[in-house]
C-alpha positions as CSV (number, residue, x, y, z in Angstrom):
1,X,0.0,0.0,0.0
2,X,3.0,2.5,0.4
3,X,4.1,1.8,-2.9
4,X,0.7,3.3,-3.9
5,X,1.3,6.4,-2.1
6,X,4.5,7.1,-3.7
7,X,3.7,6.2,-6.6
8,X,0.7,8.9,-6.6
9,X,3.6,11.4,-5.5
10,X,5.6,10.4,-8.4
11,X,2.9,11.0,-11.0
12,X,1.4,14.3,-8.9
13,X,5.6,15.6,-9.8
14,X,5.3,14.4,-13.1
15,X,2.2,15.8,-14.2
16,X,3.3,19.0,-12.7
17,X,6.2,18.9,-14.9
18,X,4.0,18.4,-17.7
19,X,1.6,21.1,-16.8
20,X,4.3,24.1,-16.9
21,X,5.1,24.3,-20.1
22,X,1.8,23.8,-20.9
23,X,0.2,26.4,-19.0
24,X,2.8,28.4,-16.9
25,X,3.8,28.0,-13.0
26,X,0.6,28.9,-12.1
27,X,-0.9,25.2,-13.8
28,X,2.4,23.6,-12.3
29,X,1.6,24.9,-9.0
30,X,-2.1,23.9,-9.0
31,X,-1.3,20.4,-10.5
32,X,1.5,19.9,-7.6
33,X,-1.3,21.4,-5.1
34,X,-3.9,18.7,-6.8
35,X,-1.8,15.6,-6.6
36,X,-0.8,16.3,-2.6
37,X,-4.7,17.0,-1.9
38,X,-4.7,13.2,-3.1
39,X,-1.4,11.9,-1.9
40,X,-1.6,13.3,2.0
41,X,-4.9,12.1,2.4
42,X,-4.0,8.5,1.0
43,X,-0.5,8.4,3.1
44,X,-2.7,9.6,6.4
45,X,-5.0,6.3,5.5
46,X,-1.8,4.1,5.0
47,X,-0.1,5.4,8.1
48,X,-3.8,4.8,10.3
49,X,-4.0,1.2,8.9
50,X,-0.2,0.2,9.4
51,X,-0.7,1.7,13.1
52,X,-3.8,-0.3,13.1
53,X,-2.3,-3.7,12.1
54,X,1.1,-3.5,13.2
55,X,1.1,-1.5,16.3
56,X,-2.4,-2.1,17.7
57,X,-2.7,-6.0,16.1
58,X,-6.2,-4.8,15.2
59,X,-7.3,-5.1,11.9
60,X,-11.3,-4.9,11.2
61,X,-14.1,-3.4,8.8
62,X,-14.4,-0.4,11.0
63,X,-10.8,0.5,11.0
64,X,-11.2,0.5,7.1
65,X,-14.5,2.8,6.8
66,X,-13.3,5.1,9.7
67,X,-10.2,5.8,8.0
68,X,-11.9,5.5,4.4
69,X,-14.1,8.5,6.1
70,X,-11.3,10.6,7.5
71,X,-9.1,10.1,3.9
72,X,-12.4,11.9,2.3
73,X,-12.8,14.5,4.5
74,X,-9.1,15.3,4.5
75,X,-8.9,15.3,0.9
76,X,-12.5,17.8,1.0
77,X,-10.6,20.1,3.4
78,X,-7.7,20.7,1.4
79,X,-9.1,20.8,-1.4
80,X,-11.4,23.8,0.3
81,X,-8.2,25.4,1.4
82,X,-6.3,25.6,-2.0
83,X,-9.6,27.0,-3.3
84,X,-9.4,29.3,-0.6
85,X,-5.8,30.8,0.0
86,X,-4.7,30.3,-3.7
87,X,-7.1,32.3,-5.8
88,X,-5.0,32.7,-9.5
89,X,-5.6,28.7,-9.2
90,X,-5.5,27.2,-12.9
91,X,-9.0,25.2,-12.8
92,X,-8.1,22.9,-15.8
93,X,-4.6,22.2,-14.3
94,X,-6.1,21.7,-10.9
95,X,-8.9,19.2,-11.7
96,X,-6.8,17.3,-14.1
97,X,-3.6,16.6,-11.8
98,X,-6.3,16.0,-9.2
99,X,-8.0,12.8,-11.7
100,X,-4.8,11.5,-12.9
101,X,-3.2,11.2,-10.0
102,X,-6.7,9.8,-8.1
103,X,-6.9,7.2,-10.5
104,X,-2.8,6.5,-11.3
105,X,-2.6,3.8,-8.6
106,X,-4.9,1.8,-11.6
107,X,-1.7,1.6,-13.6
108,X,0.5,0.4,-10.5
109,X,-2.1,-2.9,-9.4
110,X,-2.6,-3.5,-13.2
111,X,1.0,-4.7,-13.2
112,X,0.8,-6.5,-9.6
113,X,0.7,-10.0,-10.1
114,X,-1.1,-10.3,-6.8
């Protein structure tokens, strides 16, 4: 599960890379802001079930939906905060990072064999 979190980072960097040519620093600092409003909220989830399993030896249902809960709402917060304290945010670059980098960790189990 960690690999997933750094591999979100990895594409959230790259995309940002991508994105400034395309559309300035301002797209490359939305698209960087995008991918850590997915990649914090996805590490906090990690960390709470490793704690969970490793530390606590309890792993159940409700440790999954409480931290499922708590990764949403995190993510809705900072997502509210960019939005908020960065106003010359670049929409497109913003929503796009934010997809790709959601949906990267598709390309990482697709080559899992497990």
């Amino acid at each position: 599960m960690g690999r997933v979190v750094l591999w979100q980072l990895v594409v959230a960097v790259i995309v940002a890379l991508i994105a400034v040519p395309i559309g300035g620093n301002s797209a490359g600092i939305a698209s960087i802001l995008a991918g850590l409003s997915c990649v914090i909220p996805n590490g906090i989830f990690f960390l709470g079930f490793y704690i969970a399993e490793k530390i606590l030896h309890k792993n159940s249902p409700a440790t999954f939906f409480v931290m499922e809960f708590l990764k949403i709402a995190i993510s809705i917060v900072l997502v509210i905060l960019i939005f908020w304290s960065y106003r010359e945010i670049n929409w497109i670059a913003f929503l796009v990072s934010y997809i790709v980098v959601l949906k990267s960790y598709i390309l990482l189990l697709s080559k899992s064999k497990s």
